[in-house]
N, C-alpha and C positions, 0 to 999 in steps of 0.2 A: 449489333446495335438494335435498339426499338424498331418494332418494323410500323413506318410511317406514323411515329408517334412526333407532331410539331417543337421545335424547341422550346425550352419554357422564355429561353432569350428573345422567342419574338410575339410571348404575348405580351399583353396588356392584362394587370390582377391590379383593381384597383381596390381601393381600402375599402372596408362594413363600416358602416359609423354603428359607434358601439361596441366593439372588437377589437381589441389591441395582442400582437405579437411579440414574442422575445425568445432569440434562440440565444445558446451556449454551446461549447465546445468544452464538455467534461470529461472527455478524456474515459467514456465508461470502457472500449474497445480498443480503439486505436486514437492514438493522436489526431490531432491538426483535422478535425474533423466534427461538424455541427453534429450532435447527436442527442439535443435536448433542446424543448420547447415549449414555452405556456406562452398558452390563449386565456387573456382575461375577456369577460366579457360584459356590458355593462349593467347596472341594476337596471330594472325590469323585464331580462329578457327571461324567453324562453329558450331551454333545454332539452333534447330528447336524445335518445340513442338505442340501437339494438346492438345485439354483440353474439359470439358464436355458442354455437349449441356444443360444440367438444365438450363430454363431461366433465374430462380436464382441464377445465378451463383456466386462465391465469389470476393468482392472487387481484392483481388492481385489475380484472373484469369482475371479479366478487365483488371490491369498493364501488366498483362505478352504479353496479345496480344496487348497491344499499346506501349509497349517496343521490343517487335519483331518488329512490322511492324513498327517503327521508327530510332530503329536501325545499323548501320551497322557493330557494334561491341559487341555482349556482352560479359560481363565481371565476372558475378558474380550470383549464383543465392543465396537466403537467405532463408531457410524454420524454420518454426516455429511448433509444433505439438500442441495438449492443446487449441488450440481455432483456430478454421478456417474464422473467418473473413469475415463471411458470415451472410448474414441478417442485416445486420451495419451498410444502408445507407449510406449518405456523410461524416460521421465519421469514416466509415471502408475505405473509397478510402484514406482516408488523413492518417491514421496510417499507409495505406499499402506504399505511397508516404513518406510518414517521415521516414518509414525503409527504404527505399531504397537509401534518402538521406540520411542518416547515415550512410549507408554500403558505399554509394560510397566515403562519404568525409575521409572514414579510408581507403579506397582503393586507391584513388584521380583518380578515375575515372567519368566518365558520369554518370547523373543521371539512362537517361535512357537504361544504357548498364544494369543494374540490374534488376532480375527477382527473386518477394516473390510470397512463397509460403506460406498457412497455412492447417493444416488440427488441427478437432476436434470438440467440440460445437459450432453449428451454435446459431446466433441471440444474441451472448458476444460479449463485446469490446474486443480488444483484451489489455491486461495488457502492456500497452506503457515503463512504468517505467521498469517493467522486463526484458523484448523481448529487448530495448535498451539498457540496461546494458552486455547483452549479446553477445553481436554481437563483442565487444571488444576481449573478452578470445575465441572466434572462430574464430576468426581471428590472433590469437597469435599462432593456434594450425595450421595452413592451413600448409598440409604436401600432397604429393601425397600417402602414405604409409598410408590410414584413411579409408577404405572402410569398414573397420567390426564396427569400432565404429559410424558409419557414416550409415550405415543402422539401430542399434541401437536408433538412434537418431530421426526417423525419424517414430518412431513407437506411433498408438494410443491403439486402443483394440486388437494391435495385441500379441499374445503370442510367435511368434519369429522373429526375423529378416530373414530378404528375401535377398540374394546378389547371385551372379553370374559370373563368368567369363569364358572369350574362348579367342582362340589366334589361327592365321592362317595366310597364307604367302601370298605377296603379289608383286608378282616381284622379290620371291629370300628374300625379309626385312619381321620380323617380325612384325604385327600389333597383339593390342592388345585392349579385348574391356572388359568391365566392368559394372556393372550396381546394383543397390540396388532396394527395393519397398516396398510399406508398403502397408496394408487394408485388411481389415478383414471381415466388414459388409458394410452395404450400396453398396453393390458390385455389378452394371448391366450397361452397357453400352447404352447411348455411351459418358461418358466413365465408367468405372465402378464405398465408399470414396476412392480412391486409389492415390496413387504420385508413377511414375517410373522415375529413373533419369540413363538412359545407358551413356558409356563415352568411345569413342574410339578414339589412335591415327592414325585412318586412317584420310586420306586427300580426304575427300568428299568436292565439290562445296555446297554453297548453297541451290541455286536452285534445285540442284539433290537430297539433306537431306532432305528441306520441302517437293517432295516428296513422298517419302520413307518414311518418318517418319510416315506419315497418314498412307501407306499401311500396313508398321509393326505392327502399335496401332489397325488397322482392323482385322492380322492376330493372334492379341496378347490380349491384354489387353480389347479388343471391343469382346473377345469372351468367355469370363468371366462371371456367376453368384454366387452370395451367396443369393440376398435375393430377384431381383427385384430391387432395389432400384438405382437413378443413384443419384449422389451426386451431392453438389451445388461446387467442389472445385478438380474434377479430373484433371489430370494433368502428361501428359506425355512427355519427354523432351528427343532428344537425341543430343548429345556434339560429336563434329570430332575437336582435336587441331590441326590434319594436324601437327604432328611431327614425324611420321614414313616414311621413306623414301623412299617410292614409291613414282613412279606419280603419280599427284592429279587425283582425278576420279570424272570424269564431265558427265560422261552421261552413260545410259546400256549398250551401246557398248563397253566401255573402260576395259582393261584389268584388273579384280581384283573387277570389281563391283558384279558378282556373290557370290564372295567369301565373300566379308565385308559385301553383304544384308544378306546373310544366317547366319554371324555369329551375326550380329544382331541381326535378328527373332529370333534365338537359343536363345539366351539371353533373348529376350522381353517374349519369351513364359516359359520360365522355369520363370520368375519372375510372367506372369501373372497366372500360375499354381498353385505358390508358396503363391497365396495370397488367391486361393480356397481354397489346403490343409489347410491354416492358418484360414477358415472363422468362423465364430463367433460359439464356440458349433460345429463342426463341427467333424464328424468320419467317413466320409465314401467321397471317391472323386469319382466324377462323369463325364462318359466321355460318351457324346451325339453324337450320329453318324449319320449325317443327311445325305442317302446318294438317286442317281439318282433323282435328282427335276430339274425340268424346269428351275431354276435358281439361284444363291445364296442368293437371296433377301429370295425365300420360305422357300429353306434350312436350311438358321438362324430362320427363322421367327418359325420352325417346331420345331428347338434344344432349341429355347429358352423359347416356351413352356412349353415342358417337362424340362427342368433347372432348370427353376423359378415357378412351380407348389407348392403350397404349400402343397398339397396332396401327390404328387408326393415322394417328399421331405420326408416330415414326415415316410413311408412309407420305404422310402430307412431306417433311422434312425431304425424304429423295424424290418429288415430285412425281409421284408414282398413280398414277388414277388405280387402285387396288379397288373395285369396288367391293367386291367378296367381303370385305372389313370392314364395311359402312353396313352394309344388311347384316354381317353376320352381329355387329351389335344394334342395330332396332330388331335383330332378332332374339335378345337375351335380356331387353329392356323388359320384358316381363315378369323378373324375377324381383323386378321393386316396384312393380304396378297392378294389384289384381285385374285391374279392368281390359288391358293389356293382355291378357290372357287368351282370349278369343280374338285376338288379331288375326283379320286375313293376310298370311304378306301376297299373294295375288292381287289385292287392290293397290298396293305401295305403287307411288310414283316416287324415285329418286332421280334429283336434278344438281349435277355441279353446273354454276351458273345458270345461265339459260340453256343447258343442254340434257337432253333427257338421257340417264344412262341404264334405269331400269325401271322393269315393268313388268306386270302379270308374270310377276315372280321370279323374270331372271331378267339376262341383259337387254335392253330395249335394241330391236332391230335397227332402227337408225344409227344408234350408238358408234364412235368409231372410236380407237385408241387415240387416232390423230387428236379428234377432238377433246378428249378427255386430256394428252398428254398438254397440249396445249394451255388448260385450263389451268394446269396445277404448277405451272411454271411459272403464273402468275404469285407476287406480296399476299396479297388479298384472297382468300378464296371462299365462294359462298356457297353450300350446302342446303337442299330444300328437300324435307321430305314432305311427302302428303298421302295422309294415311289412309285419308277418306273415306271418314268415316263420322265426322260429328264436326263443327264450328269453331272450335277451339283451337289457339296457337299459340306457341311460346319461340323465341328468342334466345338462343346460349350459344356467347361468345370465348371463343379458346384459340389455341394456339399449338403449333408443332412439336417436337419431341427433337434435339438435337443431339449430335455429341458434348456440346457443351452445356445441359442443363446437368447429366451426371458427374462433366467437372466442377461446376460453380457446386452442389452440394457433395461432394465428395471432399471438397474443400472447404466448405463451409467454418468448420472452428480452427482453421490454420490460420 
């Protein structure tokens, strides 16, 4: 199960004005099972989105960045789960263009104001007859009142739905923001398999959302591991309908932009947390503390080390304090950091919890196994290095290594 991931049964996801939902059960995978979804959203909002750097990237990530940058209105976004639409050649751009003309002629909107998404097995068609059948009864259902079923829908090997919401003032008017996400495996940026769709009625400019949007996905969903792995089909999206009543916010100086980027990030990071806790086989969440580095480039470069260690990993899983496997990778973090290079590890402090387990280069004397064994028996475990050596810190949250993440993808197209 998620490790202390809340149920989504006991939040509260209340509607965007602006924002309407509608899932289907089309049958792309398996039956009796939601696995498609359009978000309309309403004229004059804004749109932004980043998505994953894998060169192989997925046909509808190709559409979605040449429907952005053509653009001046979009209208609709279409996801599909059960096949990602990746690896498919000039037959995967044409299926992802044919949904899109589909959804907009039920819409009677622009081709290209629409943005598909896919996630699932890569190097499949995607099943045209199905996916097109369905797009009709999700569009029959588009309600603002759809965020639980709607996270639901949008799920692969994940074991629960991820959703989120916050609300805060904005000139005296309430604004309100929202968001869902799915992914489980294939989790490492940049971007992490993952889809984040946030949705607020604040009244953000364009230019100001593209961005923010990048910084949020840096502070959010870019700071995420399950396995190493970055996907051909990530994709992060955030939607402003500009129907709450404040002034529009055009720039960081304007009154209320502190308050919408923080409720944001609040959002972005509970979703991108939500998709560790959720990672494939996963029991133990893991929070990397990179701190005092020369600069944030090291400081990821040091968390995401120790993150994506499979040693590492395995290690947390039999609750094993191994610290040999924590140093020995911020000892090989240097091979994707030059600055890193002239690392002292004689200055490294490393602390699980509040307990100091090494120093001036090897185990810190106080250290005890008791304590260490202790520490890592706990859900939660938190990881602090300090390199000490410059101002800078970074943040990367991960998760264990089980026997069951090799059967969940061992199994994966059964």
């Amino acid at each position: 199960m998620p490790v202390n991931l809340p149920s989504i049964k006991n939040q509260i996801l209340p509607p965007v004005k602006g924002v309407r939902l509608g899932w289907a059960e089309a049958y792309i995978k398996k039956p009796n099972h939601k696995d498609m979804l359009i978000i309309e959203v309403a004229d004059g909002s804004s749109v932004s989105g980043v998505f994953t750097q894998n060169r192989f990237c997925a046909a509808p990530v190709h559409i979605c960045k040449k429907h952005l940058a053509e653009s001046k209105q979009i209208k609709a976004l279409v996801i599909n789960t059960g096949n990602a639409n990746a690896g498919t050649g000039e037959q995967g751009m044409v299926d992802a263009m044919t949904t899109c003309e589909q959804l907009a002629n039920q819409l009677q909107v622009p081709v290209n104001s629409i943005l598909p998404f896919s996630t699932g097995v890569i190097l499949e068609h995607l099943p045209m007859d199905k996916l097109l059948a369905g797009l009709a009864p999700a569009v029959s259902r588009l309600t603002e009142d759809a965020w639980e079923p709607a996270a639901w829908s949008i799920m692969t090997t994940d074991i629960a739905p991820k959703a989120y919401a916050s609300n805060c003032l904005i000139g005296g008017h309430s604004v309100q923001v929202t968001g869902i996400s799915k992914g489980a495996g294939m989790i490492h940026p940049n971007m992490a398999t993952m889809l984040g769709f946030v949705a607020t009625d604040a009244a953000i400019s364009q230019s100001l959302l593209d961005e923010i949007t990048k910084q949020i996905a840096d502070l959010s969903f870019n700071c995420i591991s399950v396995d190493g792995d970055t996907s051909t089909n990530d994709s992060f999206i955030i939607m402003a309908s500009g129907q709450a009543d404040h002034a529009p916010i055009t720039s960081r100086e304007d009154p209320g932009f502190e308050v919408i980027f923080q409720a944001l990030l609040e959002t972005a990071q509970y979703l991108a947390k939500a998709i560790v806790r959720d990672g494939e086989g996963a029991t133990k969440f893991i929070t990397v503390n990179v701190e005092s580095a020369l600069n944030n480039h090291e400081a990821k470069t040091v968390g995401y080390a120790i993150a994506k260690s499979p040693l590492v990993k395995t290690a947390m899983f039999a609750s094993d304090p191994n610290l040999g496997r924590v140093l020995a990778a911020i000892g090989y973090a240097s091979r994707e950091c030059e600055s890193l290079q002239d690392l002292n590890v004689d200055n490294i402090e490393l602390y699980f919890a509040d307990v100091l387990v090494a120093e001036k280069g090897g185990r810190a004397k106080s250290y005890t196994e008791a304590a260490g064994q202790k520490i890592m028996q706990e859900s939660e475990i938190e990881i602090t290095v300090k390199l000490n050596r410059g101002n800078e810190l970074a943040t990367i949250w991960s998760c264990d290594f089980s026997y069951d993440y090799v059967r969940i993808n061992a199994e994966y197209r059964t």
